[in-house]
C-alpha positions as CSV (number, residue, x, y, z in Angstrom):
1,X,-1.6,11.3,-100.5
2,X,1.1,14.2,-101.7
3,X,4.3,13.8,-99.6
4,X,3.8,17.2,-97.3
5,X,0.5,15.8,-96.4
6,X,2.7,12.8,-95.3
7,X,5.1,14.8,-93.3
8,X,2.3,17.1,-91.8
9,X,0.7,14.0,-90.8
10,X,3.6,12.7,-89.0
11,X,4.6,15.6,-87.6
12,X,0.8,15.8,-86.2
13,X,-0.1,19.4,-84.7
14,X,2.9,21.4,-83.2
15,X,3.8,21.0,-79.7
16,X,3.5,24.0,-77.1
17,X,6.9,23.9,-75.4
18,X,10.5,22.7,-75.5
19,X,9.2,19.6,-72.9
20,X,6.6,18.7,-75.2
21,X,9.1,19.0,-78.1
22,X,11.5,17.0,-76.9
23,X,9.3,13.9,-76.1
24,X,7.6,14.3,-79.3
25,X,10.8,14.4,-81.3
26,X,11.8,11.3,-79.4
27,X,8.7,9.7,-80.3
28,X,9.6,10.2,-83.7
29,X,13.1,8.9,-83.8
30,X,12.1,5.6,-81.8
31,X,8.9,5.1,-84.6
32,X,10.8,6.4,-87.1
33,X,13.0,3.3,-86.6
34,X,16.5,5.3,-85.8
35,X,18.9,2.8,-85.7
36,X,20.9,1.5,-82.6
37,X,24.1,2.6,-83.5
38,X,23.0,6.0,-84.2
39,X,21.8,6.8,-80.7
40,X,25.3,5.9,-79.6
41,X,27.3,8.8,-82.1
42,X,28.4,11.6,-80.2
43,X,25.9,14.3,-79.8
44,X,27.6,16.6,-82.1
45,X,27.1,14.2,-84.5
46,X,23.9,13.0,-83.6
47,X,22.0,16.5,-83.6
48,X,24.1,17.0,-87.2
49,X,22.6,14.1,-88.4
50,X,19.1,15.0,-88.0
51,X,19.7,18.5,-89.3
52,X,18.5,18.2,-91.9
53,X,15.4,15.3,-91.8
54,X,13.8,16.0,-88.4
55,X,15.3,19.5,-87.5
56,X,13.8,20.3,-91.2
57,X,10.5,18.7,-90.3
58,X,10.3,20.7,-87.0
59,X,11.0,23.8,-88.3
60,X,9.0,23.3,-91.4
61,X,5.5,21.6,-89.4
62,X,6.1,22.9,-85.7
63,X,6.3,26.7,-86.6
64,X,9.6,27.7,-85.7
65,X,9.7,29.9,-88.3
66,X,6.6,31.6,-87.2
67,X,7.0,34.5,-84.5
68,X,3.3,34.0,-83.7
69,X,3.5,29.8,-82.9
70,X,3.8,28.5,-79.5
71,X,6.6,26.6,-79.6
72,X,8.6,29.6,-81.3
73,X,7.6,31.9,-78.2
74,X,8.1,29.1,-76.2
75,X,11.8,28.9,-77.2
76,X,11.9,32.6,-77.8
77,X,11.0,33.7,-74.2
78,X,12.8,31.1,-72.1
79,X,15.9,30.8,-74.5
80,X,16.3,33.8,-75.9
81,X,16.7,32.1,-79.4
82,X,15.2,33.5,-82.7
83,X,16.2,31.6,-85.2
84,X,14.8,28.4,-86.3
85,X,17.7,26.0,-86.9
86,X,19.0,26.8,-83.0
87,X,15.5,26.5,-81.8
88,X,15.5,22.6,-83.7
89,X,19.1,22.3,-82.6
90,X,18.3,22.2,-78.9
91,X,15.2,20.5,-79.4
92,X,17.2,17.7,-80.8
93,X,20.1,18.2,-78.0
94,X,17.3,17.9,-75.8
95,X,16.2,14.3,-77.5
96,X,19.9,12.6,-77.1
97,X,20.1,14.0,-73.9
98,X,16.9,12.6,-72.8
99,X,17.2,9.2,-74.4
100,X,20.4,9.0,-72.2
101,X,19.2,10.3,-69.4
102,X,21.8,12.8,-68.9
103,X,20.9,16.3,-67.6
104,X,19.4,18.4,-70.0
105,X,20.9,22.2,-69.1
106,X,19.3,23.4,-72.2
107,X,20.5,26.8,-70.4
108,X,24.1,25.8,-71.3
109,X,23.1,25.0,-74.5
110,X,20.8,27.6,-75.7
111,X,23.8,30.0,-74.2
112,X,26.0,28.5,-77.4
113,X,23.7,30.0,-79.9
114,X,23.8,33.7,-78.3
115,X,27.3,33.6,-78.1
116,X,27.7,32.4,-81.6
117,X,25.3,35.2,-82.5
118,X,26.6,37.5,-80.4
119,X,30.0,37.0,-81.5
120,X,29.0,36.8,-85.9
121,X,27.2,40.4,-85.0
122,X,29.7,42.3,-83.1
123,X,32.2,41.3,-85.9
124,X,29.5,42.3,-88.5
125,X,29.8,45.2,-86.5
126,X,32.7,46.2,-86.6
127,X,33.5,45.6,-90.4
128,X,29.9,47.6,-91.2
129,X,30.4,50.6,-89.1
130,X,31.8,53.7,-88.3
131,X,35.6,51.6,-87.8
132,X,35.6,51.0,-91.7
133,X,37.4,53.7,-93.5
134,X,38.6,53.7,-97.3
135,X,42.6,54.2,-97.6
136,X,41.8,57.7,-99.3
137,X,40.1,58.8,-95.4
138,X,42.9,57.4,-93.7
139,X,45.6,59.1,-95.9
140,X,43.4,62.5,-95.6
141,X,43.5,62.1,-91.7
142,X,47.1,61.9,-91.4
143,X,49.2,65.0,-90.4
144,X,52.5,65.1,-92.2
């Protein structure tokens, strides 16, 4: 068996919703044999971790780069998010929250992402538009 048949296969067919995500992903990470220790990093450092192995495998095998999967509109709708690696990073906020049993408020945390983006676009915004002027326009503009 090829290797992405291997991670299709493990990844088995794409949950629906963030709830059915996160149970899922936990699934994973307890068969997957995730060690002891690593459920007690921080969360910072736990969703880091997993970045790039099971966020990568969610995005890749559960659609999140697809506007037309469920889980994408899912995430889309009721978060507001549109890019893949947010929608994997609060799945997997969702897992070490859940595995603790600590409240989820994936609210709160999807809220992070749009004010990141919100925040890297308005500053793209600024240094793209109509406030960027050469030195020659500026010298031009100046009444002496």
């Amino acid at each position: 068996m090829k290797m992405a048949d291997t991670q299709a296969e493990l990844m088995g067919e794409a949950p629906e919703d963030i709830e059915q995500a996160i149970l899922r992903a936990t699934e994973l990470c307890y068969n997957g044999g995730v060690d002891t220790d690593f459920w007690n990093e921080a969360e910072e450092s736990f969703t880091a971790q997993l970045h790039h192995t099971l966020g990568q495998l969610m995005r890749n095998h559960w659609g999140l780069w697809s506007q037309d999967s469920p889980l994408y509109k899912n995430l889309a709708v009721g978060f507001l998010l549109s890019h893949a690696d947010d929608m994997s990073g609060l799945i997997l906020t969702g897992v070490y929250r859940h595995h603790h049993d600590i409240g989820l408020n994936l609210e709160q945390e999807a809220a992070k992402y749009l004010r990141y983006w919100a925040d890297t676009l308005d500053a793209k915004a600024f240094n793209d538009g109509p406030f960027e002027m050469s030195i020659e326009e500026e010298e031009d503009d100046i009444p002496y």
